[in-house]
Chimera marker file (.cmm) of the C-alpha trace (Angstrom):
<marker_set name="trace">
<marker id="1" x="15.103" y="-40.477" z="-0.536" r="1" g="1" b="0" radius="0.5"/>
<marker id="2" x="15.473" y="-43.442" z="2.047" r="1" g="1" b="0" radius="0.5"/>
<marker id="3" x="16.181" y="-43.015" z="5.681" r="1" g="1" b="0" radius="0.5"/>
<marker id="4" x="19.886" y="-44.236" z="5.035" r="1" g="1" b="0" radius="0.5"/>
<marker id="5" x="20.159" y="-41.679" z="2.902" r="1" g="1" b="0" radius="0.5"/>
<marker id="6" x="18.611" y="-38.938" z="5.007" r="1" g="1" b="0" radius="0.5"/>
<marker id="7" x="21.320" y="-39.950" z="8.035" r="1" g="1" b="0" radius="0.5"/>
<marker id="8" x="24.442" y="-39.991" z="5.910" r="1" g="1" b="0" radius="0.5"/>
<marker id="9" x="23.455" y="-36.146" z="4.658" r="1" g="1" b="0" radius="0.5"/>
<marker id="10" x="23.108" y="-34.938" z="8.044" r="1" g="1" b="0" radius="0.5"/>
<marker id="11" x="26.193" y="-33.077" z="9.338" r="1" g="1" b="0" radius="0.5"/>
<marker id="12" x="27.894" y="-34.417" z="12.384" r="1" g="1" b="0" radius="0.5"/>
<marker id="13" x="27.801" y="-30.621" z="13.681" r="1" g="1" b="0" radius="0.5"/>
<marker id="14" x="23.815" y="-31.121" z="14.488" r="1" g="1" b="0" radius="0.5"/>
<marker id="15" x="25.165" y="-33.396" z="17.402" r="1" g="1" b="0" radius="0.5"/>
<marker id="16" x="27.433" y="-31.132" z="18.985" r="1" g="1" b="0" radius="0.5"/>
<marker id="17" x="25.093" y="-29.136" z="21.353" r="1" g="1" b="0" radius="0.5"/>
<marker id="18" x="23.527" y="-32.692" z="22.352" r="1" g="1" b="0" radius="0.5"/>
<marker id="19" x="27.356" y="-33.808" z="23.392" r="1" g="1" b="0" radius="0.5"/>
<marker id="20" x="27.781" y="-30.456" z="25.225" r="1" g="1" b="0" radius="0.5"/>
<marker id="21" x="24.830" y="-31.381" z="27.070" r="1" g="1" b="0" radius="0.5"/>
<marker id="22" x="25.644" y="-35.100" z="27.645" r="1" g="1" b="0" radius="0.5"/>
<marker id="23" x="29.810" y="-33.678" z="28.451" r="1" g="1" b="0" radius="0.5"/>
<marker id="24" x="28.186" y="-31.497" z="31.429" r="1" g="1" b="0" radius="0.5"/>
<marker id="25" x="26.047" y="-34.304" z="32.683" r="1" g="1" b="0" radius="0.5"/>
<marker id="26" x="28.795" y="-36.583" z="32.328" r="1" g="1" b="0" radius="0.5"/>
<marker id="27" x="30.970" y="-34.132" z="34.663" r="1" g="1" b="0" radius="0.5"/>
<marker id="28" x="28.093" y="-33.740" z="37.260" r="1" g="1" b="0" radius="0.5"/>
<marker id="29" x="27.759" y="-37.614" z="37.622" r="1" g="1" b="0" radius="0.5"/>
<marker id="30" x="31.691" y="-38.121" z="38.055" r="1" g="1" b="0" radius="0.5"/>
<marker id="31" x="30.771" y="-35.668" z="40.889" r="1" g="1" b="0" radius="0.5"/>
<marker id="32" x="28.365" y="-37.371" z="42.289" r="1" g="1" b="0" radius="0.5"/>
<marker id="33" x="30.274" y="-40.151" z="42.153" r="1" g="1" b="0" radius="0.5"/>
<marker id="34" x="33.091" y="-38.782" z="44.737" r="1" g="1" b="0" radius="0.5"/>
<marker id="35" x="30.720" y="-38.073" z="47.119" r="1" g="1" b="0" radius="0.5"/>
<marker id="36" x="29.930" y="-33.902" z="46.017" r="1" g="1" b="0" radius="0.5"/>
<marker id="37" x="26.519" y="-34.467" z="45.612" r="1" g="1" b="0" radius="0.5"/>
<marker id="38" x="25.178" y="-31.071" z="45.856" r="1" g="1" b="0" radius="0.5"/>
<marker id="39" x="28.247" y="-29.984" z="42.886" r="1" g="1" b="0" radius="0.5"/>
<marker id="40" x="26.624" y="-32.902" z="40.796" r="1" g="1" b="0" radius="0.5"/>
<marker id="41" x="23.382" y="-31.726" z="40.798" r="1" g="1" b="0" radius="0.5"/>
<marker id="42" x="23.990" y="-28.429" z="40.353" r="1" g="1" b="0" radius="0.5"/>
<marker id="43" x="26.060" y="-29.490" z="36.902" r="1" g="1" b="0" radius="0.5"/>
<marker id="44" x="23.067" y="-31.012" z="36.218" r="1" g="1" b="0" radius="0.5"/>
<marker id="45" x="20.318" y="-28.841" z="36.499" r="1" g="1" b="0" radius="0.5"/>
<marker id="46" x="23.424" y="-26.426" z="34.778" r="1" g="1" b="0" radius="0.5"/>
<marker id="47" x="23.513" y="-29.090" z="31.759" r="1" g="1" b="0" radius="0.5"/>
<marker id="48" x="19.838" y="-29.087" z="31.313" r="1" g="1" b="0" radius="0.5"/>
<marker id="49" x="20.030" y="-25.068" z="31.215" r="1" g="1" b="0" radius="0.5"/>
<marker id="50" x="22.294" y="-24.671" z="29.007" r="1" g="1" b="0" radius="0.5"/>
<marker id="51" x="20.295" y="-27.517" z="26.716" r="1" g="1" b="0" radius="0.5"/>
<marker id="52" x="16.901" y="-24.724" z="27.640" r="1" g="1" b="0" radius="0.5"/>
<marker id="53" x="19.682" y="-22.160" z="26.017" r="1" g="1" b="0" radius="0.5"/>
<marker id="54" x="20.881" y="-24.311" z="23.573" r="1" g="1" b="0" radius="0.5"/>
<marker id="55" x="17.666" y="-24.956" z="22.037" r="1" g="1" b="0" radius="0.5"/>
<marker id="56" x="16.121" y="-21.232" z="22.322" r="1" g="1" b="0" radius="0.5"/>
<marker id="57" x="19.203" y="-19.872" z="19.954" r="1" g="1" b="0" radius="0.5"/>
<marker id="58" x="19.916" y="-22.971" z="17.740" r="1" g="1" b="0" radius="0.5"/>
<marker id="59" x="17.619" y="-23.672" z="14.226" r="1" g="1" b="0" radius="0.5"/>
<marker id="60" x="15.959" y="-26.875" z="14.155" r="1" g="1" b="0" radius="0.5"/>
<marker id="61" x="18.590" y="-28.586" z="11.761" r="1" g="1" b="0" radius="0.5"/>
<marker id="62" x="21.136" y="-27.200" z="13.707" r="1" g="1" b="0" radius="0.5"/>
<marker id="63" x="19.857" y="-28.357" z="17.518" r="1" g="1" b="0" radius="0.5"/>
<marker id="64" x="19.572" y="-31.779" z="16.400" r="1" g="1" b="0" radius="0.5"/>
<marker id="65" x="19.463" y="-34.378" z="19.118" r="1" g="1" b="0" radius="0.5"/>
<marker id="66" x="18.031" y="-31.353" z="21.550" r="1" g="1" b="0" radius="0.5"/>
<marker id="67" x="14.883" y="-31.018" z="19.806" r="1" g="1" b="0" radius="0.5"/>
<marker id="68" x="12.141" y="-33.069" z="21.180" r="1" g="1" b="0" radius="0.5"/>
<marker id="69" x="8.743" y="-31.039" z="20.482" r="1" g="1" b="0" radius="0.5"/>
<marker id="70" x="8.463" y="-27.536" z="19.664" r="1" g="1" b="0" radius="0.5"/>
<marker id="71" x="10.764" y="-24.581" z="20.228" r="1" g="1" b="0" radius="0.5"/>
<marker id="72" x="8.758" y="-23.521" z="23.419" r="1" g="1" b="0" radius="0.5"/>
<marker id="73" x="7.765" y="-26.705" z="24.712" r="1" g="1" b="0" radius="0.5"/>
<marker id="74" x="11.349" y="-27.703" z="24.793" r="1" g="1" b="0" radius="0.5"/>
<marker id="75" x="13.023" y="-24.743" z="26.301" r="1" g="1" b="0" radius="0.5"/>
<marker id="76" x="9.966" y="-24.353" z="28.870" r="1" g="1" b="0" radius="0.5"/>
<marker id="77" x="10.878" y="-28.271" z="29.792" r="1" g="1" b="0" radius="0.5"/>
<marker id="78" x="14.501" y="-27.809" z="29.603" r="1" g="1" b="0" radius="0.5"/>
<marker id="79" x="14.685" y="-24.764" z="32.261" r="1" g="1" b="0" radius="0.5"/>
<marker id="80" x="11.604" y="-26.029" z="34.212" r="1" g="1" b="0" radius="0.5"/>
<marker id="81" x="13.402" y="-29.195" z="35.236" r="1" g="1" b="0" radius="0.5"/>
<marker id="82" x="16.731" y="-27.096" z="35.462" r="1" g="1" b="0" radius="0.5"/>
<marker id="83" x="15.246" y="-25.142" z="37.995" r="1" g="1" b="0" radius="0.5"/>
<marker id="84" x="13.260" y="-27.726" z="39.852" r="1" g="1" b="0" radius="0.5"/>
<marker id="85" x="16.794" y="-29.822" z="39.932" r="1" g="1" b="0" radius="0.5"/>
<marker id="86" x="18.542" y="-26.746" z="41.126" r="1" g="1" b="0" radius="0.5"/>
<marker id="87" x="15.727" y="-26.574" z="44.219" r="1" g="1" b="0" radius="0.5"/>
<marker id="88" x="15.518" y="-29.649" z="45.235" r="1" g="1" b="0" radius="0.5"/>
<marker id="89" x="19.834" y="-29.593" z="45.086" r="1" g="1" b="0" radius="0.5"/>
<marker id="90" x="20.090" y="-26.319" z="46.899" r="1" g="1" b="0" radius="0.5"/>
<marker id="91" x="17.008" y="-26.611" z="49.548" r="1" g="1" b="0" radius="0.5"/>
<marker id="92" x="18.399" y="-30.153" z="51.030" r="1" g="1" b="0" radius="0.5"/>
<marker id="93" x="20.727" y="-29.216" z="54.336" r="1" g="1" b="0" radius="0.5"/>
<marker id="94" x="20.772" y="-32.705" z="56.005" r="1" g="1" b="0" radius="0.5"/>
<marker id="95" x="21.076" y="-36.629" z="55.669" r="1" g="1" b="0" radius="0.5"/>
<marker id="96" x="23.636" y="-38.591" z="54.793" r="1" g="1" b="0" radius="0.5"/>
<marker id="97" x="24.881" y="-37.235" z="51.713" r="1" g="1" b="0" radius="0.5"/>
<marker id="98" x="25.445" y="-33.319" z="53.858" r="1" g="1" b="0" radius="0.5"/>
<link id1="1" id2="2" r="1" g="1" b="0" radius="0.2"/>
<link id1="2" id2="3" r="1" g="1" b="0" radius="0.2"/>
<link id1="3" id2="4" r="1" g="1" b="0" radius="0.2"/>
<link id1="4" id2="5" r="1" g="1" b="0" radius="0.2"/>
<link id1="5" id2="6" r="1" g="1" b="0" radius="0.2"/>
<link id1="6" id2="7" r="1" g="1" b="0" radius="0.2"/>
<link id1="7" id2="8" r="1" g="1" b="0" radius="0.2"/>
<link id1="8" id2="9" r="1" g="1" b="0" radius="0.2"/>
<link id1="9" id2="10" r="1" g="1" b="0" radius="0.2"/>
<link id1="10" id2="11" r="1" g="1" b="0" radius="0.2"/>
<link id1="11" id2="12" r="1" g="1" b="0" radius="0.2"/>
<link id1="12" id2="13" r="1" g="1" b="0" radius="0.2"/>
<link id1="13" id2="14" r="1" g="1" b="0" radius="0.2"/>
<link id1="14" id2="15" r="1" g="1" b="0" radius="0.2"/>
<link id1="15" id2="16" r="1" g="1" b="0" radius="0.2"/>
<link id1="16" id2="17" r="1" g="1" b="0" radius="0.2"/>
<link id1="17" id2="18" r="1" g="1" b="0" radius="0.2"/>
<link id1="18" id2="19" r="1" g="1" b="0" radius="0.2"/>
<link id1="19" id2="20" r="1" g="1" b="0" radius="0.2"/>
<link id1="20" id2="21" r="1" g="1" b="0" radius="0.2"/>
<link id1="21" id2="22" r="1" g="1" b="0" radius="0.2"/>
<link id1="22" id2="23" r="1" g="1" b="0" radius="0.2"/>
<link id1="23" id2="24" r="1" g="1" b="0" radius="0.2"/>
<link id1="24" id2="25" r="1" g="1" b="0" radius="0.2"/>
<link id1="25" id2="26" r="1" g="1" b="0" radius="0.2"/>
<link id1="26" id2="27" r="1" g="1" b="0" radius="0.2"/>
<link id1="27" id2="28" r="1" g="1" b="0" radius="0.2"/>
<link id1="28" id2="29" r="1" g="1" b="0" radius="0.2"/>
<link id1="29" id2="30" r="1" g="1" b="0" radius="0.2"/>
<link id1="30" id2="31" r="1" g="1" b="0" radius="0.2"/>
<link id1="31" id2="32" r="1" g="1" b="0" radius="0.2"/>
<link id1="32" id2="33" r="1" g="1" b="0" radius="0.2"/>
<link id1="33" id2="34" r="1" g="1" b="0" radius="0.2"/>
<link id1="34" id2="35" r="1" g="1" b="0" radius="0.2"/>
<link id1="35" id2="36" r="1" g="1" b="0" radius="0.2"/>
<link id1="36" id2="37" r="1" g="1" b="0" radius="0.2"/>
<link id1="37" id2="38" r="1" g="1" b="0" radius="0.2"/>
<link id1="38" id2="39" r="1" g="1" b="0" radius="0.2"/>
<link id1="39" id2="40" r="1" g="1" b="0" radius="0.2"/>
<link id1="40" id2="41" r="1" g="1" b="0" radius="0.2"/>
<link id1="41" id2="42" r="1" g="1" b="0" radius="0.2"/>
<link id1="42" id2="43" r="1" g="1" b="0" radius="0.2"/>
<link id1="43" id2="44" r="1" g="1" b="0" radius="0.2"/>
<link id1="44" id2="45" r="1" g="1" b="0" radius="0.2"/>
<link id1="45" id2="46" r="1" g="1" b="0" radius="0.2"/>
<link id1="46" id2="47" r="1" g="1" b="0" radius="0.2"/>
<link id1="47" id2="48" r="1" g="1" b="0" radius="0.2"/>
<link id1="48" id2="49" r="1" g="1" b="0" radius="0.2"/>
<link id1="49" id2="50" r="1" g="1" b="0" radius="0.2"/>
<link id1="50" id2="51" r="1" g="1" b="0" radius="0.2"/>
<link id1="51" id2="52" r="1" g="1" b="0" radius="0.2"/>
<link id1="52" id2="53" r="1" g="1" b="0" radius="0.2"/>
<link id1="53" id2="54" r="1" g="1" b="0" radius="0.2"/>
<link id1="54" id2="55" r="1" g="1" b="0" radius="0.2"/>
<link id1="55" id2="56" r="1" g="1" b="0" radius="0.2"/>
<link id1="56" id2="57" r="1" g="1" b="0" radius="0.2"/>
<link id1="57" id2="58" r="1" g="1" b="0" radius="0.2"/>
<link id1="58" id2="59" r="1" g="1" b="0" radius="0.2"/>
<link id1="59" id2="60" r="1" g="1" b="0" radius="0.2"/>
<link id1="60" id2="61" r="1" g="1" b="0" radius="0.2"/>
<link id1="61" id2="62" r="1" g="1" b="0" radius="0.2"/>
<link id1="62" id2="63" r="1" g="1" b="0" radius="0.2"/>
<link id1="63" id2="64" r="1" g="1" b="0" radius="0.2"/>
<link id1="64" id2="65" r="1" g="1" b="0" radius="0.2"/>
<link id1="65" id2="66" r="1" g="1" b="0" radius="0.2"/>
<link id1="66" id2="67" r="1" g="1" b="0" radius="0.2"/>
<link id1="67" id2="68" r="1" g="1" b="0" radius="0.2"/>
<link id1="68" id2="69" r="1" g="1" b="0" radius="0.2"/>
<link id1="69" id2="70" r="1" g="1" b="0" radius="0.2"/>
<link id1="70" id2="71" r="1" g="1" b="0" radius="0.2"/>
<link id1="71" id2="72" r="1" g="1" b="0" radius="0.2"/>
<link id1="72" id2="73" r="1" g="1" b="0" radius="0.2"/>
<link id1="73" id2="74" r="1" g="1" b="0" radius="0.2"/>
<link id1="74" id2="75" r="1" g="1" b="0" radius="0.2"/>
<link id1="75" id2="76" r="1" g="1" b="0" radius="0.2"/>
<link id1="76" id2="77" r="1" g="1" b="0" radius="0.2"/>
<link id1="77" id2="78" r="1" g="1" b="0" radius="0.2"/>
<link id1="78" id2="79" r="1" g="1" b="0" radius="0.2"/>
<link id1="79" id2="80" r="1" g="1" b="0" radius="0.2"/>
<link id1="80" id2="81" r="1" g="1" b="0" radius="0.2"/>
<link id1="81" id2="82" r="1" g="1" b="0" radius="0.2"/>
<link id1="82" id2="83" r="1" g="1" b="0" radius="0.2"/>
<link id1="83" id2="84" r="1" g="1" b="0" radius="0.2"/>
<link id1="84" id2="85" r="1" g="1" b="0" radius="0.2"/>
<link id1="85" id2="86" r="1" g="1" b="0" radius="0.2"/>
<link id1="86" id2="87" r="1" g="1" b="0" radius="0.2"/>
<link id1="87" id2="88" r="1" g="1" b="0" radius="0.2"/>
<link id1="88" id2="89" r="1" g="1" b="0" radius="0.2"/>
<link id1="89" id2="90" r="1" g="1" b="0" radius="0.2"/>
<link id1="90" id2="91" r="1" g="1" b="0" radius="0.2"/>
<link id1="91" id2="92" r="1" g="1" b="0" radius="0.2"/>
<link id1="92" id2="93" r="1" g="1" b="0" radius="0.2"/>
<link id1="93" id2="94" r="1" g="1" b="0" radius="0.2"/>
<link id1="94" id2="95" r="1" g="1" b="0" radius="0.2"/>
<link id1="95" id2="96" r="1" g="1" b="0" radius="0.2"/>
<link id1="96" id2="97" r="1" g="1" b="0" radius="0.2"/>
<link id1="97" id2="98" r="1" g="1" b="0" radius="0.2"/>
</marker_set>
C-alpha cells in the first residue's frame, strides 16, 4: 500500500476534533483581535483543553490530527499548557491591554 493510498482511505471524520480545536482557537484570536484579550486567551487555553479532552476519550484512528506522541504525553501537554495559558491570562491585572 502507498502513502496515496493510505490518505485517500482515511475518513474525513478523523479531522473533525482537530477543526473543533482549530474553530475555538480561531474564535479566541477574532477576540483578541477586538481588543478582549483576556476572553481570547481564555478560548485558548479552553481550545487546548478541550484538545487534552479530546484526545483522552478519542481512539488513535479516530483523534487524528490531535495525536502527536502517546495518549499521556499528549493529554499531560494539552492541559499543562491549557492551564499555564489560563494563568498567565487570569493573573495579569495591568498594562495596556487591562
Amino acid at each position: 500500500m502507498t502513502m496515496t493510498q493510505r490518505r485517500g482511505s482515511r475518513p474525513l471524520l478523523a479531522h473533525l476534533p482537530f477543526a473543533l480545536v482549530m474553530g475555538i482557537v480561531a474564535v479566541g484570536f477574532v477576540r483578541i483581535a477586538q481588543y478582549h484579550w483576556r476572553e481570547g486567551t481564555v478560548l485558548i487555553a479552553g481550545a487546548l483543553l478541550v484538545a487534552a479532552l479530546l484526545r483522552a476519550v478519542l481512539s488513535e484512528g479516530k483523534a487524528g490530527l490531535l495525536v502527536i506522541r502517546g495518549r499521556g504525553v499528549d493529554v499531560l501537554s494539552y492541559g499543562g499548557f491549557s492551564m499555564m495559558i489560563m494563568y498567565v491570562a487570569l493573573s495579569i491585572t495591568k498594562g495596556p491591554l487591562a
